[in-house]
C-alpha positions as CSV (number, residue, x, y, z in Angstrom):
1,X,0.0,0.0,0.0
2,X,0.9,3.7,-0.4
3,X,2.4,5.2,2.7
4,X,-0.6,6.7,4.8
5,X,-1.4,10.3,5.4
6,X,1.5,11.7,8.3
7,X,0.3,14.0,11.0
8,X,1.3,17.3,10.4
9,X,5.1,17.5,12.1
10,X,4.7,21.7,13.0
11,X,1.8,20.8,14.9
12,X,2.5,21.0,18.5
13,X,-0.2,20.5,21.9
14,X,1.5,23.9,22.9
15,X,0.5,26.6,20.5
16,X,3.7,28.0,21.4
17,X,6.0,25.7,22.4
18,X,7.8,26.0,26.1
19,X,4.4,28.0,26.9
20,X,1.5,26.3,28.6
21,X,-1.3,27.4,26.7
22,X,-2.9,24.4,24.3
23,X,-4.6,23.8,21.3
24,X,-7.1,21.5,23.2
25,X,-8.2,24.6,26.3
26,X,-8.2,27.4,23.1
27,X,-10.5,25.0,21.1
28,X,-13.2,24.7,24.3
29,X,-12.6,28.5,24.4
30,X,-14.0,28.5,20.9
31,X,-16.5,25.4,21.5
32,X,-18.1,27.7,24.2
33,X,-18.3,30.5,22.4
34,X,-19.8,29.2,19.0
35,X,-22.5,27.5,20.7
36,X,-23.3,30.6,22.8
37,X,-23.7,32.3,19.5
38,X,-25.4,29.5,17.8
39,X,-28.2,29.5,21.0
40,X,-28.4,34.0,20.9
41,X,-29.3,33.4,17.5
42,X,-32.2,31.4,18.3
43,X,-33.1,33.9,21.5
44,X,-33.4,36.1,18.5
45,X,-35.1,34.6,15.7
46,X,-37.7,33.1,18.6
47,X,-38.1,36.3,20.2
48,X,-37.7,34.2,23.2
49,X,-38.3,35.8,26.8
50,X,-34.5,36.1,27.6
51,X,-32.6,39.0,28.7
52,X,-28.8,38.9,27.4
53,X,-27.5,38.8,31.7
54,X,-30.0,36.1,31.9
55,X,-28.3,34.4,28.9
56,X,-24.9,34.6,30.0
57,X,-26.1,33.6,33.5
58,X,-27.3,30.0,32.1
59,X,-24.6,29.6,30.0
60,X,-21.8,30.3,33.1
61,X,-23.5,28.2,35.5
62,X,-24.0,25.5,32.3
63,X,-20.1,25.5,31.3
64,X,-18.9,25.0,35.4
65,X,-21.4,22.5,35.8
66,X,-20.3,20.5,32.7
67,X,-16.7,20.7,33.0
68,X,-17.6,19.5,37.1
69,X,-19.7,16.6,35.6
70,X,-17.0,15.6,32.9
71,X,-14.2,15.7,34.8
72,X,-15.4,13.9,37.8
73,X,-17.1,11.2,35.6
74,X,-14.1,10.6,33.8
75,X,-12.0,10.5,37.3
76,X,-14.5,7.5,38.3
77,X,-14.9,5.4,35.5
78,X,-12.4,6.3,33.3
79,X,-9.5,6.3,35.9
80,X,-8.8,2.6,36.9
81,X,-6.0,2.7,39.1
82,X,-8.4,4.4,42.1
83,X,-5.8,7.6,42.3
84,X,-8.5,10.0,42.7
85,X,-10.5,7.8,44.5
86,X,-8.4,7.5,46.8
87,X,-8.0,11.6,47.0
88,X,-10.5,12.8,45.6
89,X,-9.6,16.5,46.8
90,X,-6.9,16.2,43.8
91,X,-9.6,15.8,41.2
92,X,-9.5,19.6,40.1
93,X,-5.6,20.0,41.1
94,X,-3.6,20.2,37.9
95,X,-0.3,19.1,39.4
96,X,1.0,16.1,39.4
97,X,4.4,14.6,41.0
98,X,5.6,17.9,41.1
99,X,4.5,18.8,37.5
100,X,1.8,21.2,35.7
101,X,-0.3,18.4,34.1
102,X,-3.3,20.9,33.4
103,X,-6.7,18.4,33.8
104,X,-6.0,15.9,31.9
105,X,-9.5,13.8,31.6
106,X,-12.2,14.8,30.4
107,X,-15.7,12.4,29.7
108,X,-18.1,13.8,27.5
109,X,-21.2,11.7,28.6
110,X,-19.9,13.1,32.3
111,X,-20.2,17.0,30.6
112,X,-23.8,16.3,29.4
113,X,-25.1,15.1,32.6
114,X,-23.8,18.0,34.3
115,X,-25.1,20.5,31.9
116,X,-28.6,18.6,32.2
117,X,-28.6,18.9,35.4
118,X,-27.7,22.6,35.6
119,X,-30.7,23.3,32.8
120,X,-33.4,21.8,34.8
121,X,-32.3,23.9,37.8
122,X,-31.5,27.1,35.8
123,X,-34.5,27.0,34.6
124,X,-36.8,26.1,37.5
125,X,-35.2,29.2,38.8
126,X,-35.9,31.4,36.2
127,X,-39.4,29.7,35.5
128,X,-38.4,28.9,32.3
129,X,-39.8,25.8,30.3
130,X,-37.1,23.2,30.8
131,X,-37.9,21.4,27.3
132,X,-37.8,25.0,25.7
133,X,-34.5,26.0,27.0
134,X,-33.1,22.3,26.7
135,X,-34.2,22.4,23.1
136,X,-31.9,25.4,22.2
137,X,-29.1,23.8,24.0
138,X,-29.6,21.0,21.8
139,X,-29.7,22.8,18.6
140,X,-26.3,24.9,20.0
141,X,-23.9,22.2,21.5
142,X,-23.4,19.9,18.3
143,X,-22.0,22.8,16.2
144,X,-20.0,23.6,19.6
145,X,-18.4,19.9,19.9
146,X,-16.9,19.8,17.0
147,X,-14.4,22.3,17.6
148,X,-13.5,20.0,20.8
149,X,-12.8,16.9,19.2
150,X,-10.8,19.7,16.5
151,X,-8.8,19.8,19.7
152,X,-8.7,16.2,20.5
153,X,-6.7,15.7,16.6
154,X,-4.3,18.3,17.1
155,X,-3.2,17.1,20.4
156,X,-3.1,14.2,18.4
157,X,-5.1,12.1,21.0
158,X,-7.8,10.0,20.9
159,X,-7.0,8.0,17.1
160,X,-7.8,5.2,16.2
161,X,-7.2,1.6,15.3
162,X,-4.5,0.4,12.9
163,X,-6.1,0.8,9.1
164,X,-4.6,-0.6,5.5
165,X,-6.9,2.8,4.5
166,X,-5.2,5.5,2.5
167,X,-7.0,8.1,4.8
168,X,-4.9,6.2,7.8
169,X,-2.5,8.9,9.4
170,X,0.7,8.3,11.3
171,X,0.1,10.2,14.5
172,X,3.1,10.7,16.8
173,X,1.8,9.4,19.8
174,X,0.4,6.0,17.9
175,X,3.8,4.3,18.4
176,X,4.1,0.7,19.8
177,X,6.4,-0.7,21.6
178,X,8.6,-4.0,20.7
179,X,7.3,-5.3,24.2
180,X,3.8,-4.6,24.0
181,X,1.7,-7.8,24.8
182,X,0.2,-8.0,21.3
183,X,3.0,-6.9,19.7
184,X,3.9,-10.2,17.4
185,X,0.0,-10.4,16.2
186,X,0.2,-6.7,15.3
187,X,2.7,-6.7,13.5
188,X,1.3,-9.8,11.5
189,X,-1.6,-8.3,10.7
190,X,0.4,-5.3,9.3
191,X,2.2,-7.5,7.0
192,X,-0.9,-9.9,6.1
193,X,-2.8,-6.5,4.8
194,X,0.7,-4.6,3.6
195,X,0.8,-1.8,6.1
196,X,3.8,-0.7,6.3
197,X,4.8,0.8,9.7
198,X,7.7,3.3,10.7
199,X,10.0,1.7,13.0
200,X,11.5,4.8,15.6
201,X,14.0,5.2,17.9
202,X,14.1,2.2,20.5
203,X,12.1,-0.2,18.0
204,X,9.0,1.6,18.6
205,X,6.8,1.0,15.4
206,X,4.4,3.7,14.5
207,X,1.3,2.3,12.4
208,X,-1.3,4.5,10.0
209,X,-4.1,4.8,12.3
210,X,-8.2,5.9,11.6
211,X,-8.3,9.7,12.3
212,X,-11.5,9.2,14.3
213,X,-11.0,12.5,15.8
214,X,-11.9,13.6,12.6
215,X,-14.8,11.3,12.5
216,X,-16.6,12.2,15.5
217,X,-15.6,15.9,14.5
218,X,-17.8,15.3,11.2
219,X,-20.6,13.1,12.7
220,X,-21.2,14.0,16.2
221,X,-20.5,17.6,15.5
222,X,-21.1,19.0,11.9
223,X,-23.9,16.4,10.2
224,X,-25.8,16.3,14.1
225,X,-25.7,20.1,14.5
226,X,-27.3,20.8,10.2
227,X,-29.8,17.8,11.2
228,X,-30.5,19.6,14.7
229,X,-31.0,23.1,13.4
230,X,-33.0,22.3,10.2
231,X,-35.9,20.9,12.7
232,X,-35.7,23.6,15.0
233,X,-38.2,25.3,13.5
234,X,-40.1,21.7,12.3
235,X,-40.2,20.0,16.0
236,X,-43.7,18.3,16.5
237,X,-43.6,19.0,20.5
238,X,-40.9,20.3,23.0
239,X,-38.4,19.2,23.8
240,X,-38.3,16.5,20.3
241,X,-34.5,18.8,20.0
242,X,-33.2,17.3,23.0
243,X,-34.6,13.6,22.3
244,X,-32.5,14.0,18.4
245,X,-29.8,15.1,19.8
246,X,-29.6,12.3,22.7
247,X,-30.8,9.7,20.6
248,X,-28.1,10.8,17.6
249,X,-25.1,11.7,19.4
250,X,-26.0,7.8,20.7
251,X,-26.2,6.7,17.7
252,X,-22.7,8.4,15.8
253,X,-20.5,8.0,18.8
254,X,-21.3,3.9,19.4
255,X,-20.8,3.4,15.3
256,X,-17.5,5.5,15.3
257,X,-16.1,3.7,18.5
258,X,-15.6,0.6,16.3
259,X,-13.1,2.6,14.5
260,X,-11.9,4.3,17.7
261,X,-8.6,2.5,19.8
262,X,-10.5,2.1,23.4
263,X,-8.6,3.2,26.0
264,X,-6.2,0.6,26.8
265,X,-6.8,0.1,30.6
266,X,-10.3,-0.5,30.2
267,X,-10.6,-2.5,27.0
268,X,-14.2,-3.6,26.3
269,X,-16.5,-3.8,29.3
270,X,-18.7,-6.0,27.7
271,X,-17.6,-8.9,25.8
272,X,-20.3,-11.2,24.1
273,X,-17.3,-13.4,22.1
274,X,-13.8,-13.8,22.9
275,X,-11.6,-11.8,20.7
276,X,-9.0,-13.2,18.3
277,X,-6.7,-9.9,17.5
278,X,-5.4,-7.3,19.4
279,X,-8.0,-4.5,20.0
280,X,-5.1,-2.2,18.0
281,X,-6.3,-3.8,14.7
282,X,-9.9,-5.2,15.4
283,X,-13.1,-4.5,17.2
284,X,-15.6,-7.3,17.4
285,X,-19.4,-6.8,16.4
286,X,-20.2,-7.5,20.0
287,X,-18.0,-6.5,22.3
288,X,-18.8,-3.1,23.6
289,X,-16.6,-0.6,24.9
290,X,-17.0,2.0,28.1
291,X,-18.0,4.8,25.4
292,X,-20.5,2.8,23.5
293,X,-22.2,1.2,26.8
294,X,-22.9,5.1,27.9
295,X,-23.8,5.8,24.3
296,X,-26.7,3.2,24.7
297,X,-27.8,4.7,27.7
298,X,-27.9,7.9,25.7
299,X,-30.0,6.6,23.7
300,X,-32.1,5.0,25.8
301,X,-32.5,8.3,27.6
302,X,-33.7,9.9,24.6
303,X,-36.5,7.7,23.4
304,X,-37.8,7.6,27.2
305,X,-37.8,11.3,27.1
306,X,-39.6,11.3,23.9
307,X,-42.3,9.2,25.1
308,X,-43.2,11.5,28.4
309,X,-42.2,14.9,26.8
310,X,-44.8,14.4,23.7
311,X,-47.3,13.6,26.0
312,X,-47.0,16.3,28.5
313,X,-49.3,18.8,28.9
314,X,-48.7,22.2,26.6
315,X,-46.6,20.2,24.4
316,X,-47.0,22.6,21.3
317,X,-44.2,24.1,20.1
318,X,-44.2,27.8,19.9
319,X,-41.9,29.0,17.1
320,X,-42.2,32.6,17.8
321,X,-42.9,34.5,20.9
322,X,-45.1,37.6,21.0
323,X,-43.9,40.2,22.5
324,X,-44.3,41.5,26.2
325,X,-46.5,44.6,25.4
326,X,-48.5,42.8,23.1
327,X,-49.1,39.8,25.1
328,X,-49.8,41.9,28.1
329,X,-52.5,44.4,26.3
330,X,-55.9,41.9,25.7
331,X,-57.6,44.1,23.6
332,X,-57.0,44.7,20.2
333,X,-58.7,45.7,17.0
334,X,-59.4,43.2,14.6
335,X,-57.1,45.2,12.2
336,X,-54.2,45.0,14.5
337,X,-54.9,41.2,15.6
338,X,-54.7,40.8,11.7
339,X,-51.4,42.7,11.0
340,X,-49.5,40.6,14.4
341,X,-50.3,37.6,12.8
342,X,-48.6,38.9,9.4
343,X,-46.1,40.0,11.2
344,X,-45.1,36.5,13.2
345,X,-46.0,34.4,9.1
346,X,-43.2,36.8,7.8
347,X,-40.9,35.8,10.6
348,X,-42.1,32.1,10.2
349,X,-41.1,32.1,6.7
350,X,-37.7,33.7,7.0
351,X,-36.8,31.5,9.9
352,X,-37.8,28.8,7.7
């Protein structure tokens, strides 16, 4: 085969090297701020009851509460050796062994409880409608997320399993080492589909890889968000945004994790057959790994929330507020009553 695509060699974690900033924090900085733009946008169109404090309110006490649910989701399941749960006071302390490790660890299924669970309180609070302002989230986050996993490729994290596939890259952290346990079957299957692997200093062999980064960057983020957004405006009750966006996040992330290296420590949690290759180069039908098990639930989630929220009372959508004067002033002429309700088709059909 033709030598796979190489991971770009100028690209660093550092954006400056020997400085601690990251691609991976400046990328969330970005994820957070296109999806609060994405979610003003539909304040707008909506003409949706929300002061701009009140918006940046939400979205504070939403980002803390989703980087306190990722991080301490991925500190208990992810994390295998029982550091943290040992001291768990160190979960938000970015040093380690004497060095600045930044938080390392971050579980996305973690983030989205934690932002769920900040919603439904934010929103009790402000006496919001829950499946309104969870709806918006959902049409937001997608478009959001796929500038994280952007960050997850150019730390050059996160790849994927050995591929004879001309889009396989060579990533610099993919090496193997001469001892590994599977080592001798890896490097068979290598030569049984002609991949050809790099051999570095030390014997280490680096392998093309799936860029599944890029995947879930596609997937979970781009084709999610445009699916998302072009039934904002077409949802048949509330809160049907939050149930597509459970349901396909789900969906995308448990089919991409059979290209997608599990984490090594944790392998598959559920195994239905006994594997025959290493779980570098192969990913049985059904054997299931941490990230597709919580996908599942995910989905789950969303069809049960589907079921209740279409059958909740005041379960029609309201694509366009009126606004506060108007809805406060009962009487009107039957001229003006006729000209608010050309006013609110025009904005129907521009939104649509």
């Amino acid at each position: 085969m033709l030598l796979a695509i190489h991971y770009p060699h100028w690209l660093t974690p550092e954006i400056i090297p020997g400085f601690p900033l990251r691609w991976y924090g400046l990328m969330y900085v970005v994820a957070f701020s296109v999806a609060y733009l994405a979610y003003r946008r539909q304040v707008k169109e909506r003409n949706f009851p929300m002061s701009d404090d009140d918006l940046s309110g939400l979205f504070f006490w939403c980002i803390l509460a989703l980087l306190v649910g990722a991080r301490v989701f991925s500190t208990m399941v992810y994390e295998v050796e029982g550091f943290y749960r040992r001291q768990p006071w160190l979960i938000f302390w970015p040093f380690r062994d004497g060095q600045f490790t930044g938080l390392q660890g971050m579980s996305f299924h973690g983030g989205v409880l934690g932002g769920v669970i900040s919603i439904f309180i934010y929103s009790k609070i402000k006496k919001w409608d829950f499946r309104e302002i969870g709806d918006m989230y959902a049409a937001s986050i997608p478009l959001g997320f796929t500038f994280g996993r952007l960050g997850n490729f150019l730390n050059g994290e996160l790849y994927g399993r050995i591929t004879a596939s001309p889009i396989g890259m060579y990533f610099p952290y993919g090496a193997i080492s001469p001892f590994h346990r599977d080592f001798a079957a890896i490097q068979e299957f290598a030569d049984q589909m002609g991949i050809i692997g790099i051999t570095g200093p030390g014997g280490f062999v680096n392998f093309p890889r799936h860029p599944s980064q890029l995947y879930q960057m596609i997937f979970e983020g781009i084709v999610l968000w445009a699916i998302i957004w072009f039934f904002r405006n077409r949802k048949p009750f509330k809160g049907f945004l939050i149930t597509l966006y459970l349901c396909g996040y789900g969906l995308f992330r448990f089919v991409i994790e059979y290209f997608r290296q599990p984490d090594l420590n944790l392998g598959y949690r559920i195994q239905l057959v006994q594997p025959t290759l290493p779980m570098e180069v192969a990913h049985p039908l059904l054997c299931f790994t941490t990230g597709q098990v919580l996908s599942f639930l995910m989905i789950v989630a969303g069809l049960v929330w589907a079921f209740f929220a279409s059958r909740m009372e005041d379960r029609e959508p309201i694509f366009v507020y009126p606004d506060e004067d108007e809805s406060s002033a009962p009487l009107k002429s039957s001229e003006e009553k006729a000209e608010d309700r050309k006013r609110r088709r025009k904005m129907r059909n521009k939104l649509r």
